[in-house]
C-alpha positions as protocol buffer text, in pm:
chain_id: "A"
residue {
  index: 1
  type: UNK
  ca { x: -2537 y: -2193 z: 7145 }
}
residue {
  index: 2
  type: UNK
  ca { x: -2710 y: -2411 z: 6907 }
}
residue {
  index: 3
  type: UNK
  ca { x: -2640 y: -2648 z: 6644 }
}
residue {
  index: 4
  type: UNK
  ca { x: -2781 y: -2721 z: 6283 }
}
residue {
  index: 5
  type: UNK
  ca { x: -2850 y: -3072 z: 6259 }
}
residue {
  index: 6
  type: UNK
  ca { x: -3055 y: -3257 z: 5975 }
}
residue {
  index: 7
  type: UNK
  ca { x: -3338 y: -3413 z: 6045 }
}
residue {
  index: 8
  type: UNK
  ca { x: -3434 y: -3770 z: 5948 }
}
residue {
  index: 9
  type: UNK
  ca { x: -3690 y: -3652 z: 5689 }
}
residue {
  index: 10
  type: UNK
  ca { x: -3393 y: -3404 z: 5533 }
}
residue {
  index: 11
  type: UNK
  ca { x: -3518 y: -3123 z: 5681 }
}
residue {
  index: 12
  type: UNK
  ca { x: -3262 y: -2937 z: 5933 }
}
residue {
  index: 13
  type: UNK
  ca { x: -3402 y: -2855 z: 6295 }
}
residue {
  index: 14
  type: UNK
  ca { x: -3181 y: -2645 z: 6575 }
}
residue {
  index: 15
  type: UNK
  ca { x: -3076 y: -2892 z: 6867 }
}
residue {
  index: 16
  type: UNK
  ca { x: -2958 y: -2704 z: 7182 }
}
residue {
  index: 17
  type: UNK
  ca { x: -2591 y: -2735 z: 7317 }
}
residue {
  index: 18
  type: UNK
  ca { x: -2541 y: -2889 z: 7609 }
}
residue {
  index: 19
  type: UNK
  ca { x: -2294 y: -2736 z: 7838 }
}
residue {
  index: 20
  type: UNK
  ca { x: -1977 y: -2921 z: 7933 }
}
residue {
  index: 21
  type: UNK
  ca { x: -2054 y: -2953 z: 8284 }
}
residue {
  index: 22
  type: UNK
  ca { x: -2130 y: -3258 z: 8500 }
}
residue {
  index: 23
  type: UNK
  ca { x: -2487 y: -3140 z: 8592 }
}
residue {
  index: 24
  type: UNK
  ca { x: -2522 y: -3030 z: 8279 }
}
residue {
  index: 25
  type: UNK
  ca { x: -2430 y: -3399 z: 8115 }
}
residue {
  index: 26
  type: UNK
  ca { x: -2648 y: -3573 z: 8416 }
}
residue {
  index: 27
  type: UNK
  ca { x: -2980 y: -3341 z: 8339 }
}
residue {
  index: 28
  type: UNK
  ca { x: -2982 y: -3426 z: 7947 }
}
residue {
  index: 29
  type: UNK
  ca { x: -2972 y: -3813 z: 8045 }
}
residue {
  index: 30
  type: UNK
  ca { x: -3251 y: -4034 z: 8029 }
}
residue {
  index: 31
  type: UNK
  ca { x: -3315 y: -4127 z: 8379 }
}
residue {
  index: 32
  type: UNK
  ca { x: -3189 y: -4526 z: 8376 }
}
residue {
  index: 33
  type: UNK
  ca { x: -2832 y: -4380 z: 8239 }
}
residue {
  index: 34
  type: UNK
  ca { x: -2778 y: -4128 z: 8486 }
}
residue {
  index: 35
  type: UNK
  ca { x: -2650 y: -4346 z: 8713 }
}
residue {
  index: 36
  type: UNK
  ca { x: -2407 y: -4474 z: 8491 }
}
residue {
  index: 37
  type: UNK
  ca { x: -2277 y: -4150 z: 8415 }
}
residue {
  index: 38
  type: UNK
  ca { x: -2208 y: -4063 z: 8768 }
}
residue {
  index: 39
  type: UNK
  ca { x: -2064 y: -4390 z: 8843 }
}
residue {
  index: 40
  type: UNK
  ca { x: -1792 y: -4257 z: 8565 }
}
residue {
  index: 41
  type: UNK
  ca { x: -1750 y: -3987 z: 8698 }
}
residue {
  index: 42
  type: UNK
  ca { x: -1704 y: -4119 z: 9001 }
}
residue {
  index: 43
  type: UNK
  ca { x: -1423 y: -4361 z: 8913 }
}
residue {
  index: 44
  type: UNK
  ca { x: -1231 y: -4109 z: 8639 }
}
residue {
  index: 45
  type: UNK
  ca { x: -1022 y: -3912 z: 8883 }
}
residue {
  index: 46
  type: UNK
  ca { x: -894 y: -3622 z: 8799 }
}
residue {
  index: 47
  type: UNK
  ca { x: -724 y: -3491 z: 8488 }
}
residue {
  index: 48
  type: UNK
  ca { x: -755 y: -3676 z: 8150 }
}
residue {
  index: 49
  type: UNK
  ca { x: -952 y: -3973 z: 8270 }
}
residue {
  index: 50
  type: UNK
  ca { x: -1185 y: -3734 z: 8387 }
}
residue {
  index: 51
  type: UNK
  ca { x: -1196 y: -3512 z: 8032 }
}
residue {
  index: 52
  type: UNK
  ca { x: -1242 y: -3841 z: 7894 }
}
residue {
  index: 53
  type: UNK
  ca { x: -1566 y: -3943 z: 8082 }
}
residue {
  index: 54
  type: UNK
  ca { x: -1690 y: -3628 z: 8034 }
}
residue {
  index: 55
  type: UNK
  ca { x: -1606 y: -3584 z: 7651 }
}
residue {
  index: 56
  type: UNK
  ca { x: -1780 y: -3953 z: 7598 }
}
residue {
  index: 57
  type: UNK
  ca { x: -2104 y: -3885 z: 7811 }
}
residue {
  index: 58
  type: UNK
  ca { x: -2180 y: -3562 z: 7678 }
}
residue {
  index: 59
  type: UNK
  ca { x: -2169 y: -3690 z: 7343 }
}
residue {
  index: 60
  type: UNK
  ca { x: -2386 y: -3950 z: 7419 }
}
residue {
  index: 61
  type: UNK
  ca { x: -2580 y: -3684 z: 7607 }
}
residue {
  index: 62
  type: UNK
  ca { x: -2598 y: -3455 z: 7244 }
}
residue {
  index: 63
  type: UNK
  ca { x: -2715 y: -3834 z: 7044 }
}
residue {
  index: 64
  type: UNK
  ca { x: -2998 y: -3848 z: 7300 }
}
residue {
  index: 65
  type: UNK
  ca { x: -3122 y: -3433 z: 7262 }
}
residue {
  index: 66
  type: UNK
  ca { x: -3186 y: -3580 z: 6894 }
}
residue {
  index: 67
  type: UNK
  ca { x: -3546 y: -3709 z: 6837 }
}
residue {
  index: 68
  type: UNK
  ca { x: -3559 y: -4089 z: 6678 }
}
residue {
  index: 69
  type: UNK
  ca { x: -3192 y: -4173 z: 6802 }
}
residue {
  index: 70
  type: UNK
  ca { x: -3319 y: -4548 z: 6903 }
}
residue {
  index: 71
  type: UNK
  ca { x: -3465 y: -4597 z: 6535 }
}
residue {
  index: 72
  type: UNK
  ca { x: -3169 y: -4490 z: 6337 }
}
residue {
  index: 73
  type: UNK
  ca { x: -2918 y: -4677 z: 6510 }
}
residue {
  index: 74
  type: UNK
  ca { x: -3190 y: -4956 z: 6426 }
}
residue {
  index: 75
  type: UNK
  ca { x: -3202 y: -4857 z: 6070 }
}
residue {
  index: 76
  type: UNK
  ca { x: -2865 y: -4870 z: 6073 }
}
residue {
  index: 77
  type: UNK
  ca { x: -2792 y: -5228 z: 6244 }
}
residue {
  index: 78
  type: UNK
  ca { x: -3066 y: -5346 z: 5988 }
}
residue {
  index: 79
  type: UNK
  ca { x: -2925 y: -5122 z: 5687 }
}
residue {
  index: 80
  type: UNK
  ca { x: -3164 y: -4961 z: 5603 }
}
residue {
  index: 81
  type: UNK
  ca { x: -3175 y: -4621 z: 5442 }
}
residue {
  index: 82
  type: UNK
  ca { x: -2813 y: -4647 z: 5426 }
}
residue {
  index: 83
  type: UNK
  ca { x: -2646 y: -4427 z: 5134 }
}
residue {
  index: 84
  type: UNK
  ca { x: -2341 y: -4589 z: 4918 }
}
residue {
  index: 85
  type: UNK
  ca { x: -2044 y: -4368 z: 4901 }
}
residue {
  index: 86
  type: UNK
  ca { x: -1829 y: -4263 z: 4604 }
}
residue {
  index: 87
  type: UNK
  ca { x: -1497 y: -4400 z: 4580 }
}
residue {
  index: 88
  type: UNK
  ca { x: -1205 y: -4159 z: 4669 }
}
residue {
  index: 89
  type: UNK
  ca { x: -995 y: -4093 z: 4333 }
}
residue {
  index: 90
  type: UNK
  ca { x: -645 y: -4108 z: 4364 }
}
């Protein structure tokens, strides 16, 4: 399964799902955070504290499939590029 994503430059690219899985999770991590992730894992248990590890890593897991992650979230500590929203009405 794949997901539509827009690119920084506005166009929109295809970014591959990552399975729910905990080997799935640990191969789509940058080496020096695998650890981490296992350590998690590791201390969750079973049941909810576990779905919660997992749902938090494999997002973080997604954020890191996407080129240029590290200078966006700079962009956005510096504000930079950063669009003003309309106000709600009502």
């Amino acid at each position: 399964m794949n997901s539509d994503s827009t690119s920084p430059s506005g166009g929109t690219s295809r970014i591959r799902a990552i399975p729910h899985t905990i080997s799935a999770v640990t191969e789509a991590l940058p080496h020096a955070r695998r650890g981490d992730f296992r350590a998690a894992v590791a201390g969750a248990g079973e049941g909810g504290g576990l779905d919660t590890v997992m749902t938090a890593w494999w997002l973080e897991a997604m954020f890191e499939s996407v080129p240029g992650r590290d200078q966006r979230l700079d962009d956005t500590v510096a504000a930079v590029g950063l669009v003003e929203l309309p106000e709600e009405e009502g």
